[in-house]
N, C-alpha and C positions, 0 to 999 in steps of 0.2 A: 286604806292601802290599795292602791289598786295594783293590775297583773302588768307585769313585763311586755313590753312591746314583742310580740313574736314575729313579726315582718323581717324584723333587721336580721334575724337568725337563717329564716326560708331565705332568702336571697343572697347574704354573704357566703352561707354553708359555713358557717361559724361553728367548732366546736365546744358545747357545752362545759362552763368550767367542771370541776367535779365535785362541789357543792352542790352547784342545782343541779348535775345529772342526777344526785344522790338523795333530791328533794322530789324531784320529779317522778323517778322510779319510787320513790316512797307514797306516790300516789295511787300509780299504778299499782303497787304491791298491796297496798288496802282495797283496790278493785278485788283485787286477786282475792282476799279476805274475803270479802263480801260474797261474791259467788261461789266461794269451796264451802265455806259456812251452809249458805243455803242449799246446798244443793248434800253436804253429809247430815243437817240436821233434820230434813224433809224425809230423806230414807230409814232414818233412826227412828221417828214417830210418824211413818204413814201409819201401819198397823194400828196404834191408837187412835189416828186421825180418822180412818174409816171404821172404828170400832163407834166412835161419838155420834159422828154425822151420817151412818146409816149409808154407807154405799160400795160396798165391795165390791158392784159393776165397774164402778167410774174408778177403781183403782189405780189402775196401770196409766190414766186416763191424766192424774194429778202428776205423773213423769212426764207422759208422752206431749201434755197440752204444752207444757213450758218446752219442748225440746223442736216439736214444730213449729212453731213462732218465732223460735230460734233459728231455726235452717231457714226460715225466709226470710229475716232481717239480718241476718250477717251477710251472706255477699251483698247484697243490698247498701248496708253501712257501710263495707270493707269497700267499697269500689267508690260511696260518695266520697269517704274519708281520703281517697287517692287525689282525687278532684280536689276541695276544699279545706283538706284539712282535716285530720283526727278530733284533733280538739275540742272544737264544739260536739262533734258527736260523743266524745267520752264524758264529759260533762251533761248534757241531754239523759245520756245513758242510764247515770247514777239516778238522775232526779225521777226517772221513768219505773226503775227497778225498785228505791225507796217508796214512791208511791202506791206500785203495785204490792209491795212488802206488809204494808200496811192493809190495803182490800183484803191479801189472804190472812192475816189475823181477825178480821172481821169477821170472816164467812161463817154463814147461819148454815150452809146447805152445801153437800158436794161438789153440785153443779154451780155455786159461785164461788168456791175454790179452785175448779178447774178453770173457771173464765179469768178469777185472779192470776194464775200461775201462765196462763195463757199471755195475757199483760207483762207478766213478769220475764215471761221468755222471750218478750218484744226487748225489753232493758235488757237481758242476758246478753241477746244476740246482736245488739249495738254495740255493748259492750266487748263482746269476742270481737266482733267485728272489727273493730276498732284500737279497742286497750292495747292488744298486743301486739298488732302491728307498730307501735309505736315506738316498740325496743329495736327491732332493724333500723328506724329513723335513726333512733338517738346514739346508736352504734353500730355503722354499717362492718365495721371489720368483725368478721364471725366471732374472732378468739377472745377480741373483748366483749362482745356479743356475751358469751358464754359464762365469764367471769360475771358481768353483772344480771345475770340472769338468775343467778345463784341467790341473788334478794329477792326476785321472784319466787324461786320455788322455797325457800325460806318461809316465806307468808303463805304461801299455799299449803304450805308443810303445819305452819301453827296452827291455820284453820282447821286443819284435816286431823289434827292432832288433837283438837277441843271440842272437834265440828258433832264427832257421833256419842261424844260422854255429853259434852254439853246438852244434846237432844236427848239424851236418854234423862236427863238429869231434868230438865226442865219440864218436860212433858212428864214427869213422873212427880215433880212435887209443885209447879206452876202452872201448867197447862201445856197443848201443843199451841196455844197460839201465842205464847210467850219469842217461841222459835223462829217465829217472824220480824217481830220486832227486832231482835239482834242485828239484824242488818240496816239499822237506822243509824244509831253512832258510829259504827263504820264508814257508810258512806256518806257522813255530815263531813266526816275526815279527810276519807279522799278526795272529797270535794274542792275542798279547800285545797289542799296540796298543788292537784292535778290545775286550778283554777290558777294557783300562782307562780306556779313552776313548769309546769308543762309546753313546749315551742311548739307552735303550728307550723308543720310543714306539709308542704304540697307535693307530692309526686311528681305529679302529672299536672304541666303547666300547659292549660288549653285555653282559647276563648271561647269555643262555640262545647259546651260541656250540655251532654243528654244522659240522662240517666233510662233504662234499657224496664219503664213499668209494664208493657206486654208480657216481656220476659218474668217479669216477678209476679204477674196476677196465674201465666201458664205453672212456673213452680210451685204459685203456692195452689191451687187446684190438684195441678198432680201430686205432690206430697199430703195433701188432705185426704186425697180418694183412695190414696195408699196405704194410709194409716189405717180407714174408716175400714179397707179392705183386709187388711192383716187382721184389726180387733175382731171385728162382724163374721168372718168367714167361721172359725170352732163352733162360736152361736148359731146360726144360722144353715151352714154346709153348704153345698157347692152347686145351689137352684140358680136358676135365673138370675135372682136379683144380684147376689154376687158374681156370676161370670159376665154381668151386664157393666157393674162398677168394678171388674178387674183390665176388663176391655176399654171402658172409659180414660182410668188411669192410664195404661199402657199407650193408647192413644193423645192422651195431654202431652206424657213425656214425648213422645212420636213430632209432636208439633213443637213441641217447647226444642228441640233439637233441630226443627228446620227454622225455626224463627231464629236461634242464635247464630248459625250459619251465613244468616243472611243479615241480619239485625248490622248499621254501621255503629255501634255502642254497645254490643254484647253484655248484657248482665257477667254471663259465663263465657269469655272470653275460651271458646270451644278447642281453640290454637294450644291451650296447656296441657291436652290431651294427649299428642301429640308428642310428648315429651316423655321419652318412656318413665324417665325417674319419676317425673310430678304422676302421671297418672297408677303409678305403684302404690306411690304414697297415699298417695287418696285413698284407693284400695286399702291398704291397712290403717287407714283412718277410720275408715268405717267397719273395719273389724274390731279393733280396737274401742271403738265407741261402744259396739254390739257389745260386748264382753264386761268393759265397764260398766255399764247403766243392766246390764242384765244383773249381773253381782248386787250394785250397790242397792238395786232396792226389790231383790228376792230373797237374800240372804236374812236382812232384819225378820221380813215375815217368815220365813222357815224357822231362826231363833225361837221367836217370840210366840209366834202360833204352832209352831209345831215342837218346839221342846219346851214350851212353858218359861221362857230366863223374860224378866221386867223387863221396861225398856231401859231402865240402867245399864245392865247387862248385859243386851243386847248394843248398847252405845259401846260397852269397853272393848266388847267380843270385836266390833269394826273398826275401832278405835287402828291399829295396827295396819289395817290394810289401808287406811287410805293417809296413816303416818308413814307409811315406807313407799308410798310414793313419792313420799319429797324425799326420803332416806338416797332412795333408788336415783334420785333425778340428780342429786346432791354429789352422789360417786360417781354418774355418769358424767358429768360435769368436767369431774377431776381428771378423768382418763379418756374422754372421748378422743381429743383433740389430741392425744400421741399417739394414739394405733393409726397404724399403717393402712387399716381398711376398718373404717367407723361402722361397717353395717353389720358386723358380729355383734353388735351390743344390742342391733335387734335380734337376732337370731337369738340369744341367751334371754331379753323380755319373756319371747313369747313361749320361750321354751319353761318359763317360769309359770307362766300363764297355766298354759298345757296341766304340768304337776298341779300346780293348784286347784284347777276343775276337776280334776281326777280323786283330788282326795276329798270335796265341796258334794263330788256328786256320791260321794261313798258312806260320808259322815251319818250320823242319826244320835238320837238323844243321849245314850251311854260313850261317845266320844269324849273323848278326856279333853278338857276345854286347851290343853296345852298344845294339842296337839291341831285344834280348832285356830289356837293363835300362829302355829303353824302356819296352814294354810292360808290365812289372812295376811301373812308377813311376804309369803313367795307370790301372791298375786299383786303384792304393793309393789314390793320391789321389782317384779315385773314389767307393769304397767309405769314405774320410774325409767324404765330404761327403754323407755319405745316413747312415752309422749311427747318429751323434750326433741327428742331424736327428730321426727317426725317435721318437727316443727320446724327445727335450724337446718334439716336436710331442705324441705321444700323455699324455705326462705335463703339458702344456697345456690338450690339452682333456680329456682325463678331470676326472672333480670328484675332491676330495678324498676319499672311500668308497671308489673307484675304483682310486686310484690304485696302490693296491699293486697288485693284477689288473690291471691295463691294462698297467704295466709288465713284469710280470712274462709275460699274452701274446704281448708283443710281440717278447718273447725265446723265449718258446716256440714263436712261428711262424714265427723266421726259424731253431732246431732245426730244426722240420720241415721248411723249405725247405733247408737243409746234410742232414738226411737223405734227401730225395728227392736232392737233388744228387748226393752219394756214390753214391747207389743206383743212378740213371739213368743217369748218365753210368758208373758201376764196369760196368753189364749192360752197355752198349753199347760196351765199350771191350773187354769179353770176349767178347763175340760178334764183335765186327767184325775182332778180331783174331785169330781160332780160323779166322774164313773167310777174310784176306789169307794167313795161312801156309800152308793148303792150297790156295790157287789159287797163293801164289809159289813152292810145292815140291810139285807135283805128283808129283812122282817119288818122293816118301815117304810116299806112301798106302800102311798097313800095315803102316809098318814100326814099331819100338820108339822108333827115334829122332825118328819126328816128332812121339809123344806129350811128348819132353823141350823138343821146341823150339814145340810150340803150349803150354807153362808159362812166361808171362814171368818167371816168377824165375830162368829159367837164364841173363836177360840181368843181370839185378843179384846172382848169385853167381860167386864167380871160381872153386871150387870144382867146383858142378856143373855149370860151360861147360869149366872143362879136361876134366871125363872127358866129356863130350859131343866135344869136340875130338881125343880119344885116339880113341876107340871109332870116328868116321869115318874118321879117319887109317888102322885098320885094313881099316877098308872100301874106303878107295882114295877118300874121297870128298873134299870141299873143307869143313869146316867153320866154316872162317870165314866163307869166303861166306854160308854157310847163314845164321850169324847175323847180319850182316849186314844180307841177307834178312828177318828176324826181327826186326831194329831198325825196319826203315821200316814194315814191317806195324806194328809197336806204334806209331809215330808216327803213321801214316794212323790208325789206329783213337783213339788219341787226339783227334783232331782232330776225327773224326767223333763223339766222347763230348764233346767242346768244343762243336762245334755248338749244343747244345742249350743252353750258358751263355748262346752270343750272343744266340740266342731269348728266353730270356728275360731279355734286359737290355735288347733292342728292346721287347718288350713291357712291359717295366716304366717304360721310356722314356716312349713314351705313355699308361700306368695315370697317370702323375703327374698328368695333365691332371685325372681327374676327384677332386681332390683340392682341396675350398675351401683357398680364403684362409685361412693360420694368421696369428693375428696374438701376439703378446705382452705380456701382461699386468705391470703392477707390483702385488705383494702390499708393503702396510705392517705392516711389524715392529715390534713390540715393541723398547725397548733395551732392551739387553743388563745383567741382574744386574752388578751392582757389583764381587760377590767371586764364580768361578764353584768349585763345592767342589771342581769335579779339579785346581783349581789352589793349593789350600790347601796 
């Protein structure tokens, strides 16, 4: 069988019957699978995963690796894809992220789990890059835009649905490296679909086409020195060597801003900036993201290490929040497009957010799990009614030139904002927790055992808390206590790494305001070819 000629579609602007629209979006919606999958089952078994492989350093490290690799290949792919065509890079994408899927089932060692996931963020971020830019192609008028987007959040919705039981489940009776695998028959799937149903179309009709790699080697330098600077600074404090790589970064970006200026191919076409609506958006894209990736993968560890629940448990307890994101995305869907002024629906997101950090940062082990599910359901629904938003607002007002890069930004800065989130909150949740276990055990300054109990993996191993529990026992001492002890310090310091979510979900609260009036437009279509040839 081979694929449908996609030329005759780019050139006539032929609209898609609605069979293959319905084929095609079925490809894309198993993307969609594939990355909500990986990205709820990976936060549901880190805890186990750095309990096995011995590296509670490189924690935050297995978020953050896949999320910068991320932010440097999606404008990157978002802008070739305007040039050339989606197509081939959503196909690339899968093959890239399956492959990589596979290296982190493998990994013997953290450090080649991070460089896996690292790989994997390369496929993610083609993929973002890419995948969804492809639903403006295939339906430039918003309203139906909107209607079939709904198959979208639908599969985002199942993943998310399955994403944190299924990791709880499998990491608890197959392993965590089962969790990797799952994203093979998914994207053997979408492969196929996207491979025979998907049109390539072009944007942006050039002959003389440069892709802007200055600009991508200055991003990805600054984004790396940024990172290395957020994790390293709690460890280390505020000597030389840090304000030498905080000055470094600040300076990359300094340059990477005059090289886009001037660049005649702009990676970051700087003109969007400009724009007060897009550059808002960005703004709470990267709040947004902060907030997101700070939850999804501090929350498991606080359950799991700090109130004792398996990772079963811990799977159903998240199970909710990242179900009522599609819940949330589902009813915005329904109601967006008759209000009169669409950016109330952010206003009520964040304002959900808000509540939920509040009651995230208040919680502790006697919380009645209902009230747990609570707050998991108002941050879902939250975060449903701001990411969709986000997305059909900036792919609004951007023009059509644009729109691959606008979209594709606007996934790339809420990256950034999930990698400052892991980072921020991962430093401050190791530092604050290194200083409640030596002010709640003072009486183990110097000794061997209090370096096992300032390592929160010895609360999420059952292995090295028995020989921790053996070896006190010898001592005469009380080791349960100790950890115990050990639990609520990791809860208090979680909460104090929470903190900084509710911050900025207050402030993104109010960013909303300086946000014009989005309104939505109707585009007239072409009808639709008679005989469409993937249907021949």
């Amino acid at each position: 069988m081979s694929p449908p000629s996609d030329h005759s579609f780019a050139e006539t602007g032929r609209v898609l019957s609605v069979r293959r629209s319905l084929l095609a979006m079925l490809g894309l919606a198993f993307v969609s699978v594939m990355v909500a999958i990986d990205q709820t089952v990976v936060g549901t078994a880190l805890p186990t995963i750095v309990a096995e492989l011995n590296g509670f350093d490189l924690y935050a490290w297995v978020a953050t690796a896949y999320l910068l690799t991320s932010v440097i290949t999606i404008p990157i792919f978002g802008r070739l894809g305007d040039y050339y065509g989606r197509k081939p890079f959503v196909l690339a994408s899968c093959l890239v992220f399956m492959s990589a899927s596979v290296l982190c089932g493998i990994a013997d060692s953290m450090l080649q789990l991070v460089f896996a996931r690292a790989l994997q963020g390369v496929g993610g971020g083609m993929l973002v890059g890419t995948a969804f830019a492809c639903v403006p192609d295939l339906f430039p008028d918003s309203h139906v835009r909107l209607r079939w987007q709904i198959l979208l959040t639908s599969a985002f919705g199942i993943a998310n649905a399955v994403g944190p039981t299924l990791g709880g489940v499998l990491t608890e009776y197959a392993g965590w490296r089962s969790i990797f695998f799952v994203n093979l028959p998914v994207g053997f799937i979408s492969l196929f679909f996207l491979w025979r149903y998907l049109p390539r179309i072009r944007q942006v009709q050039a002959s003389n086409i440069r892709l802007d790699w200055q600009g991508a080697i200055l991003l990805a330098l600054g984004l790396g020195s940024l990172q290395f600077f957020v994790e390293m600074l709690p460890r280390y404090g505020a000597g030389m060597p840090m304000v030498a790589l905080g000055v470094f970064s600040c300076l990359i970006f300094a340059g990477l801003i005059v090289w886009e200026k001037h660049s005649p191919h702009p990676l970051i076409p700087l003109d969007m900036f400009r724009n007060k609506s897009l550059a808002v958006l960005f703004c709470l894209s990267l709040f947004t993201g902060f907030i997101l990736f700070g939850l999804l993968f501090y929350l498991p560890l606080m359950l799991q290490g700090g109130f004792g629940l398996t990772p079963r448990q811990v799977g159903l307890l998240i199970t909710p929040l990242v179900v009522c994101i599609t819940v949330g995305s589902a009813v915005n869907a329904r109601i967006i497009i008759r209000m009169p002024k669409p950016n109330y629906m952010l206003y009520a997101g964040f304002a959900l957010q808000v509540v939920s950090c509040v009651g995230m940062v208040t919680s502790h082990e006697d919380t009645a799990r209902w009230l747990l599910v609570v707050y998991m359901v108002l941050a879902g629904v939250g975060l449903g009614f701001v990411m969709p938003n986000l997305t059909v607002f900036a792919q609004e007002t951007a023009g059509r030139a644009l729109l691959g890069i606008s979209t594709a930004m606007l996934q790339s800065v809420r990256m950034v904002g999930g990698m400052l989130g892991t980072a921020v909150v991962g430093s401050l949740v190791t530092h604050y927790y290194v200083e409640a276990v030596r002010h709640a055990v003072p009486e183990g300054q110097g000794t061997s055992w209090l370096k096992l109990l300032e390592d929160p993996q010895m609360l999420v191993n059952e292995i090295i808390q028995a020989d921790f529990l053996a070896t006190l026992q010898v001592q005469g001492l009380s080791g349960a206590r100790l950890i115990e002890l050990a639990r609520l310090s990791l809860v208090e310091a979680i909460h104090s790494g929470l903190m900084t979510t509710l911050l900025i979900a207050l402030i993104a609260l109010f960013w909303v305001y300086r946000l014009p009036v989005i309104r939505f437009t109707r585009t007239t279509l072409p009808k639709p070819a008679p005989k469409d040839s993937a249907d021949a």
